[in-house]
Backbone as CSV, one residue per row, in Angstrom:
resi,resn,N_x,N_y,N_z,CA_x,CA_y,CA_z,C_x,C_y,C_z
1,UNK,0.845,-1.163,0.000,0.000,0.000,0.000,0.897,1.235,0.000
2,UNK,0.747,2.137,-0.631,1.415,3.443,-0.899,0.746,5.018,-0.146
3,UNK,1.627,5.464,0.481,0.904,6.560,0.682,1.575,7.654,-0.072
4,UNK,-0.227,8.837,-0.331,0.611,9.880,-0.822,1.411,10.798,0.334
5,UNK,2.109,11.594,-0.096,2.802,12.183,0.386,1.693,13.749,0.734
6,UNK,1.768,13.874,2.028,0.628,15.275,2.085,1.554,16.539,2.853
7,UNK,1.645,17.950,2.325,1.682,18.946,3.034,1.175,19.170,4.230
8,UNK,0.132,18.857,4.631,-0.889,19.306,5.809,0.160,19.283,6.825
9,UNK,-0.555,20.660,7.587,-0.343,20.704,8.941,-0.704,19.791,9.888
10,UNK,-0.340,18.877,11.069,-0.851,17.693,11.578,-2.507,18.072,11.949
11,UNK,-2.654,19.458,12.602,-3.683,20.069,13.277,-4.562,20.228,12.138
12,UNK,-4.338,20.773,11.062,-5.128,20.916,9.786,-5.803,19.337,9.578
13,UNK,-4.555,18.086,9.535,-5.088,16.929,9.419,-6.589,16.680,10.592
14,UNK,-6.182,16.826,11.590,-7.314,16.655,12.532,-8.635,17.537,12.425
15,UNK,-8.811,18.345,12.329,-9.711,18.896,11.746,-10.752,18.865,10.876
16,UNK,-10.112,18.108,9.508,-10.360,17.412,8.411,-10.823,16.044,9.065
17,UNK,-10.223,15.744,9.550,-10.492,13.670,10.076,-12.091,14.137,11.046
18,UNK,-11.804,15.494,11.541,-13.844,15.333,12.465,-14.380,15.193,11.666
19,UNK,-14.214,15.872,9.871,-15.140,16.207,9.272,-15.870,14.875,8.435
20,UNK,-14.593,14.412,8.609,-14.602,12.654,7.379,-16.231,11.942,7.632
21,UNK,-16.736,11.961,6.540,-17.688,11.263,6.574,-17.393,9.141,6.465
22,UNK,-17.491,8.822,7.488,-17.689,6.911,7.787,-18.660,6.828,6.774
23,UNK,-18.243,5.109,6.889,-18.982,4.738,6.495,-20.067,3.799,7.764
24,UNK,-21.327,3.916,7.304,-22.416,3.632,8.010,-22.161,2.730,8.924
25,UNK,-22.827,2.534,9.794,-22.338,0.832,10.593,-23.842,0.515,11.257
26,UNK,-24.553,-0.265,12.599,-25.565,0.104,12.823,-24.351,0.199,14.631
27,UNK,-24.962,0.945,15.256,-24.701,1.275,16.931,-25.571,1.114,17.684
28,UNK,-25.505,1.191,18.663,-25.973,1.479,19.836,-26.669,2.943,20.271
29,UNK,-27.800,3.297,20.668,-28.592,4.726,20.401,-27.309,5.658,21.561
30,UNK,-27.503,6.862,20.983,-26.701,7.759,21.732,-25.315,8.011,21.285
31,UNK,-24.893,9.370,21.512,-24.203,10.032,20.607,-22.791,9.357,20.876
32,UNK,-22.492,9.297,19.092,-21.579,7.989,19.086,-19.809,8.983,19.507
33,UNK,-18.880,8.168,20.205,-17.514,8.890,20.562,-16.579,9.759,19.635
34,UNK,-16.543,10.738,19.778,-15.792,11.728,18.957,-14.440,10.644,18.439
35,UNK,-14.209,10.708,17.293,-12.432,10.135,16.482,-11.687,10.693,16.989
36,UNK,-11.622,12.105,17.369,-11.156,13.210,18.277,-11.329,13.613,19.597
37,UNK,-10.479,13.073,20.180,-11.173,13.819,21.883,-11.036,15.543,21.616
38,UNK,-12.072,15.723,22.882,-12.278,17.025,22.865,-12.365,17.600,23.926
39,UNK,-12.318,18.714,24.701,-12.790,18.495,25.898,-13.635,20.232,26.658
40,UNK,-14.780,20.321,26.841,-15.157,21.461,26.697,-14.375,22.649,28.232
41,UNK,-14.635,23.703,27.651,-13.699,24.488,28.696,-14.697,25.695,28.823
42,UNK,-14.399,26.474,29.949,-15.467,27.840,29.842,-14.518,29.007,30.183
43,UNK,-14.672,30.146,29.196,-13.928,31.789,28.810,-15.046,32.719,29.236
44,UNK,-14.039,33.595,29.594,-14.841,35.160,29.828,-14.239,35.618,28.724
45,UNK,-15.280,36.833,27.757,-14.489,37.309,27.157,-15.138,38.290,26.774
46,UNK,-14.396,39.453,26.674,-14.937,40.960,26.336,-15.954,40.771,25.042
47,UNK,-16.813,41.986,25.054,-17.663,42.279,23.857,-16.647,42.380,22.483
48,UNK,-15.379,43.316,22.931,-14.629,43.227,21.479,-13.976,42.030,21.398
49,UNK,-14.193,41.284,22.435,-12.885,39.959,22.056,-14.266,38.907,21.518
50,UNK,-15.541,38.427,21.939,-16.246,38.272,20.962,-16.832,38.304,19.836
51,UNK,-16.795,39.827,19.490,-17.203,40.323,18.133,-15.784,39.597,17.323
52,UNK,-14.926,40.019,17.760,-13.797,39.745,16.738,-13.227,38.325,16.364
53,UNK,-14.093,37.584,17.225,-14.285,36.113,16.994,-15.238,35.916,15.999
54,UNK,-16.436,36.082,16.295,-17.578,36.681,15.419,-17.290,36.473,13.988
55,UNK,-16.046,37.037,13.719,-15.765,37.869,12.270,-15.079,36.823,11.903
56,UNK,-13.898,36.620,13.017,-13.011,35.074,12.335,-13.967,33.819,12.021
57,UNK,-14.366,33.451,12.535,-15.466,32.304,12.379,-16.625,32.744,11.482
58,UNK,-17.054,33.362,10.786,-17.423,34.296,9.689,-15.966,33.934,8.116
59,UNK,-15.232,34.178,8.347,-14.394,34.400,7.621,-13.766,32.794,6.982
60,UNK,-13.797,32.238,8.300,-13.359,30.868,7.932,-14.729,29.546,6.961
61,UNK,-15.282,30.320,7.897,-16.881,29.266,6.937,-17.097,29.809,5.942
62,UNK,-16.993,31.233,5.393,-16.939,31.091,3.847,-15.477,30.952,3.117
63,UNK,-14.523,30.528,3.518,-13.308,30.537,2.735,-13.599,28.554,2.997
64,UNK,-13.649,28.504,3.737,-14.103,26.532,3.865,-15.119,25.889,3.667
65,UNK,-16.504,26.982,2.827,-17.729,26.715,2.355,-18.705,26.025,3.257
66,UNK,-18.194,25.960,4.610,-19.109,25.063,5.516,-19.211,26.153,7.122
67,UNK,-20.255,25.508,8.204,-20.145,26.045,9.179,-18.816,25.958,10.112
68,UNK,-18.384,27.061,10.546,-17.302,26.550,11.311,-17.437,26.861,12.813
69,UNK,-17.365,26.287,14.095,-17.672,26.243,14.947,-17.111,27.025,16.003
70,UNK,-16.990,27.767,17.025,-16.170,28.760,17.472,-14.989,28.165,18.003
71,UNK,-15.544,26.494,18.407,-14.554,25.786,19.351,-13.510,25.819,18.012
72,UNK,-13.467,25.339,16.671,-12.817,25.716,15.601,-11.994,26.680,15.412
73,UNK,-12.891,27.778,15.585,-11.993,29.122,15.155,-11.130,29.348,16.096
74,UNK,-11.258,29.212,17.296,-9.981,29.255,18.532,-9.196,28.408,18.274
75,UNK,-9.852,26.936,17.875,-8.444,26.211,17.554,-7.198,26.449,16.611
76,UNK,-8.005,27.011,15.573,-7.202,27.652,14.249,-6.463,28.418,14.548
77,UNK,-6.764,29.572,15.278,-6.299,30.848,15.881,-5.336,30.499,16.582
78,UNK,-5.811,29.454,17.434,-4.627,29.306,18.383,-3.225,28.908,17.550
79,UNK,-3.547,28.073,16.780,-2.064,27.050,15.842,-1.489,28.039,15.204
80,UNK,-2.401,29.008,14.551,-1.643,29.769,13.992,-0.909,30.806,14.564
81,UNK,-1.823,31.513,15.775,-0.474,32.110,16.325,0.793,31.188,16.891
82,UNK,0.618,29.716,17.731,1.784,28.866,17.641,2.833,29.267,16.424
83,UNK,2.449,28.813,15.349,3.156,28.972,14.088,3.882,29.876,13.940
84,UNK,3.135,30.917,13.937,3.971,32.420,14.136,4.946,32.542,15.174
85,UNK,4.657,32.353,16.308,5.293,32.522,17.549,7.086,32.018,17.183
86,UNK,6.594,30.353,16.914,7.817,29.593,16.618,8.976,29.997,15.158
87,UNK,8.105,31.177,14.566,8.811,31.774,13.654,9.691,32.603,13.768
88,UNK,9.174,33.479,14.853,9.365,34.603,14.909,10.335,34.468,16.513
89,UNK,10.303,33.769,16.982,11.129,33.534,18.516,11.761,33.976,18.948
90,UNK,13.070,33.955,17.923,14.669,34.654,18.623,14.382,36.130,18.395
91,UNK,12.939,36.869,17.604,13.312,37.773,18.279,12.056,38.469,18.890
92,UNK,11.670,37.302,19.704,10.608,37.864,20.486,10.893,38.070,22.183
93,UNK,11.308,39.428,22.413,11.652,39.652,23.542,10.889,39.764,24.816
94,UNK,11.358,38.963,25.982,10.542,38.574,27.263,10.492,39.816,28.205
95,UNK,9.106,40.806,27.889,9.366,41.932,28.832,7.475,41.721,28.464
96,UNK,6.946,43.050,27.987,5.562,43.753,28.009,5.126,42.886,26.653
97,UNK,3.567,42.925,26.690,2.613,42.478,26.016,2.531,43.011,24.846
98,UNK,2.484,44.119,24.875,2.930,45.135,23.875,4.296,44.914,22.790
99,UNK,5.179,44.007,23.514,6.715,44.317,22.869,6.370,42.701,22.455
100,UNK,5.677,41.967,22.746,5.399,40.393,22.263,4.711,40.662,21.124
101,UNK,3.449,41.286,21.190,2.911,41.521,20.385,3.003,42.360,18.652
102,UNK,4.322,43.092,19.255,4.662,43.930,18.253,5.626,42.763,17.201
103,UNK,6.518,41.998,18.085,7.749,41.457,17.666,6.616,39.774,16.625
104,UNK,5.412,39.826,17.122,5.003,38.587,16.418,3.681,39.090,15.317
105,UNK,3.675,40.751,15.300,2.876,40.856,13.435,3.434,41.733,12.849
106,UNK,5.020,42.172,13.214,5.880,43.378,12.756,6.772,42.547,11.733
């Protein structure tokens, strides 16, 4: 058996694998176990730090033609600032929020 060779991000892979449609089987009633663990968590978060979620999760369901879920859009958000972070490192200096912030979209 051969595999292709894929670009994907591992996290991109997972994402994709919730979405995978199985094939049928018959079960047992009641909602069948995520392929993915998951695990729910609870945020406070400002009116602008909502809205501006709002917009990302907006943005992502029409560039991915489907609904995308908020637990989604944080996940995305999150990897990608990872990504960035790990790019940008050596010269991201350990002082103010401000000087992190500048050094990881400057």
């Amino acid at each position: 058996m051969t595999e292709t060779p894929t670009n994907k991000s591992a996290w991109v892979q997972l994402y994709e694998a919730r979405r995978a449609v199985g094939t049928v089987t018959t079960r047992s009633p009641g909602r069948p176990p995520s392929s993915v663990p998951r695990h729910k968590v609870g945020i406070t978060l400002s009116q602008g730090e909502t809205s501006e979620l709002e917009v990302w999760q907006e943005r992502f369901s029409t560039l991915l033609g489907r609904k995308v879920s908020l637990g989604e859009t944080i996940g995305i958000l999150t990897r990608i600032c990872t990504a960035r972070l790990n790019i940008v490192s050596a010269s991201v200096p350990s002082g103010t929020l401000d000087e992190i912030v500048e050094a990881m979209i400057g």
